[in-house]
C-alpha positions in Angstrom: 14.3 -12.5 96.2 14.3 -14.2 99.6 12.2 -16.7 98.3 13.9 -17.3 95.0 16.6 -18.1 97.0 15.7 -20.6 99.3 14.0 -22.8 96.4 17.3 -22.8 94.8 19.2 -23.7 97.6 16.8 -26.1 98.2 16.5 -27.5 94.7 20.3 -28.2 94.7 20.0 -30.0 97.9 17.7 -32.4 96.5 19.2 -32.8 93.4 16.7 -31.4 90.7 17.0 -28.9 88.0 14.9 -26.6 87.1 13.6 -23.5 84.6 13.1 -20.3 85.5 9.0 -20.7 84.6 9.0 -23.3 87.4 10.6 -20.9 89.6 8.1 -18.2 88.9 4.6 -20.5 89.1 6.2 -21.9 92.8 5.9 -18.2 93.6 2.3 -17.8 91.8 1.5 -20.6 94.3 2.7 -19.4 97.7 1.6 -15.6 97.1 -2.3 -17.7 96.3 -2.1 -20.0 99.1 -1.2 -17.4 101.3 -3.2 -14.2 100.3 -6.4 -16.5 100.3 -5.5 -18.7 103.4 -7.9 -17.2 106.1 -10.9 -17.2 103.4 -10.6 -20.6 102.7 -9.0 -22.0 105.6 -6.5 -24.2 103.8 -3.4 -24.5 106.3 -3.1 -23.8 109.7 0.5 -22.2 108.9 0.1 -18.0 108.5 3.2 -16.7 107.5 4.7 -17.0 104.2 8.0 -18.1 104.7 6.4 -21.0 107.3 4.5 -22.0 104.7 6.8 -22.1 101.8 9.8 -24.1 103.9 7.0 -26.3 105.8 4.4 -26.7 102.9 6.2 -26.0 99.4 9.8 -27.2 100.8 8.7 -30.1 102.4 6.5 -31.5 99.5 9.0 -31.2 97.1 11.6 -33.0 99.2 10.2 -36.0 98.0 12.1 -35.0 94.8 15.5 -36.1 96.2 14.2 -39.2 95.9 12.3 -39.0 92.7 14.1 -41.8 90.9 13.4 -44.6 93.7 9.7 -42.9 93.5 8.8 -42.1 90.1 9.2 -44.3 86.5 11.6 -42.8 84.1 11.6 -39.4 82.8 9.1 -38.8 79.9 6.9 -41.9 81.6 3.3 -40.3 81.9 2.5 -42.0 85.2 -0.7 -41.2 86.9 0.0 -40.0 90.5 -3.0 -39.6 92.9 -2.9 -37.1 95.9 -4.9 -38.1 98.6 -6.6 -35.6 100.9 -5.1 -32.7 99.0 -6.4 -29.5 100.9 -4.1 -26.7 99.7 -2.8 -29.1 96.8 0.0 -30.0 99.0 2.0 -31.7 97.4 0.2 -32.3 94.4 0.8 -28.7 92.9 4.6 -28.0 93.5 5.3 -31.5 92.6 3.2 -31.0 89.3 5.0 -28.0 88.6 8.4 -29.7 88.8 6.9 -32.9 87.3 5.2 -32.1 84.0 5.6 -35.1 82.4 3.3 -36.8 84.9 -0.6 -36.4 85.8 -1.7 -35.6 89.0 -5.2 -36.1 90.3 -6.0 -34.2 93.6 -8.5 -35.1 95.5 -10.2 -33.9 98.4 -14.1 -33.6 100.3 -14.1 -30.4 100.7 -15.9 -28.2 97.9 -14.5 -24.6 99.6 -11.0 -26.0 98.8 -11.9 -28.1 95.3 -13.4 -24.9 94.1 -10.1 -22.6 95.4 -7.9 -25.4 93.9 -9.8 -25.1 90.0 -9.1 -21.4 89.9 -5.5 -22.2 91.1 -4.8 -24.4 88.2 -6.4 -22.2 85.9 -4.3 -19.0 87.0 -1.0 -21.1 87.0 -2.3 -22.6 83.4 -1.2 -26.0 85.0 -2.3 -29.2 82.1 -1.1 -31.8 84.3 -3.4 -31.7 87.3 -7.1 -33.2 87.7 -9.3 -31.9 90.2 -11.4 -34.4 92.1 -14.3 -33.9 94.7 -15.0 -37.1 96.5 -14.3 -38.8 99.9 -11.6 -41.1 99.1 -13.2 -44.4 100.7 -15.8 -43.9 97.9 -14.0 -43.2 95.0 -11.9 -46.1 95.6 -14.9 -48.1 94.7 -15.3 -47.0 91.1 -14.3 -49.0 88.9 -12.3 -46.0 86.7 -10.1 -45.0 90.3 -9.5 -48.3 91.8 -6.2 -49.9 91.5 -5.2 -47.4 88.4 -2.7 -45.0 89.9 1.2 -45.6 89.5 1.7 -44.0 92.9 -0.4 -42.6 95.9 0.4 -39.9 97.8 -0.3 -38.9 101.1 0.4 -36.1 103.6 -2.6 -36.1 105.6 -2.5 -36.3 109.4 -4.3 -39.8 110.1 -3.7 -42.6 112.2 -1.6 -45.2 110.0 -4.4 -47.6 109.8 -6.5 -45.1 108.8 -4.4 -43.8 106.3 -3.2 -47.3 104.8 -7.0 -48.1 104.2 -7.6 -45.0 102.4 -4.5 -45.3 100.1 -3.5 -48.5 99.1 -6.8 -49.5 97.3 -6.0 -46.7 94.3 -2.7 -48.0 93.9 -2.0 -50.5 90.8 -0.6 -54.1 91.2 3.4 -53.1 91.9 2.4 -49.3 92.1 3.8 -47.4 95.2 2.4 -45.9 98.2 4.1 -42.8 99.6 3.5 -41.5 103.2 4.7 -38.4 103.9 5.8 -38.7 107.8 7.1 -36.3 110.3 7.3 -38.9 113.4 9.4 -41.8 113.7 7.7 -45.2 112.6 9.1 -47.9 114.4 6.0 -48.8 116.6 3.7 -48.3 114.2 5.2 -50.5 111.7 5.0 -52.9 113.9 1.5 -52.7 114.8 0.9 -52.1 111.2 2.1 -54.7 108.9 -0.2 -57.0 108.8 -2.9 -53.9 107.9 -0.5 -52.8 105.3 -0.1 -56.9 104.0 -4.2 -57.1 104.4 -4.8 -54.3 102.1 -2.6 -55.7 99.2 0.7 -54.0 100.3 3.9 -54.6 101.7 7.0 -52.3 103.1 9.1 -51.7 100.8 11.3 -49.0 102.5 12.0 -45.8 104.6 13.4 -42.8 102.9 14.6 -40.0 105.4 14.8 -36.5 104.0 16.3 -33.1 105.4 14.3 -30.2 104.7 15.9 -26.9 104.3 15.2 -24.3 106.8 13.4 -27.3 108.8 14.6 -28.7 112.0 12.4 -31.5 112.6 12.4 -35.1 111.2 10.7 -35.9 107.9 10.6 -39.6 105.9 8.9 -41.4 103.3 7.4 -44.6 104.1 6.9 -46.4 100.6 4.9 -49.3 100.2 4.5 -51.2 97.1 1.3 -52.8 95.9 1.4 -56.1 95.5 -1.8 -58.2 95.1 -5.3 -57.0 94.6 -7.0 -55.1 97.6 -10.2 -57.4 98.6 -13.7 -55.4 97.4 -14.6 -55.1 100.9 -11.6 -52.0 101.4 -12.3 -49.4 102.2 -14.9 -49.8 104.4 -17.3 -46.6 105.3 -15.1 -44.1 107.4 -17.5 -44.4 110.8 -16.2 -48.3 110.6 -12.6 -47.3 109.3 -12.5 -44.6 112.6 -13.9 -47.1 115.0 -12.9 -50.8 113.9 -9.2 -51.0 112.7 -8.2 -53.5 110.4 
């Protein structure tokens, strides 16, 4: 009940309705993630309440701003999750989002193979499941410069991050950072990376998250010329020669 709860409370905060089968999947999900956690190593958070406020809570909270984010209601966008893991945030937001595809990716097969039973179990028909490194997909011809938005809540240094990203996106698709830290210096440093790679800022979105007292944002950056071939480079020269 404690759970039920706190998703509604949430859900109210950012502004989004909801049906009772959404309710009960966002449960399906946290009792998964966190009853197979230490055999697959997803998240390094172990209790169940952390991880629904700091995982499930904080994924969604991108909701509140879902209409600066996302097209239209009923608009079938195709919305790319970059470095997945856990499906964070692909899989709540898929479960609030069902009008929209999502297409997880990740490296890892351990967590690609945990994340195709998940699907299955939640009987999910808006979510891909890709196995790839991202700065190689983003070469093929059928994933490069196709997705409506990009999503990312991986850890990485911004350069990094923006390299990985910003080639999937379409011409005057968005880019969405999911950031815990203040961004001022590394905007600065970053802009003409961002500009490089076929992007520009387009603005910063701070969020409260229920239950959370920390600072969370979304950097959005909108697509606005073609990303040159050349990006993304191989990671060993993405890691050790910024942009």
């Amino acid at each position: 009940m404690e759970t039920e709860n706190i998703l509604k409370s949430a859900l109210k905060k950012f502004g989004t309705g909801y049906v009772n089968k959404q309710l009960v999947n966002i449960k399906e999900y946290l009792d998964i993630v966190y009853e197979n956690n230490r055999k697959f190593n997803l998240i390094g958070t172990k209790e169940r309440k952390d991880i629904l406020v700091r995982h499930i809570l904080d994924s969604i909270s991108i909701l509140r701003y879902g209409k600066e984010i996302f097209l239209d209601e009923g608009k079938n966008e195709k919305i790319l999750d970059v470095g997945t893991g856990a499906g964070l945030p692909g899989i709540p937001l898929a479960i609030f989002l069902e009008d929209k595809t999502f297409y997880l990716l990740d490296k890892s097969m351990k967590k690609v193979n945990f994340l195709t039973e998940l699907v299955g179990e939640l009987k999910l028909k808006n979510v891909v499941i890709i196995r790839s490194r991202a700065e190689e997909i983003a070469k093929a011809i059928s994933y490069r410069e196709s997705f409506d938005v990009v999503l990312a809540r991986a850890v990485a240094r911004f350069d990094i991050l923006s390299e990985l990203t910003i080639p999937f996106s379409r011409i005057n698709g968005k880019i969405i950072f999911y950031k815990s830290v203040r961004l001022d210096d590394e905007l600065k440093k970053n802009r003409e990376v961002i500009s490089r790679l076929g992007g520009k800022v387009d603005k910063l979105l701070e969020v409260k998250v229920p239950c959370l007292n920390e600072y969370r944002a979304f950097l959005a950056i909108k697509k606005i010329k073609e990303t040159p071939l050349i990006y993304p480079r191989s990671f060993n020269k993405i890691k050790k020669r910024p942009l």
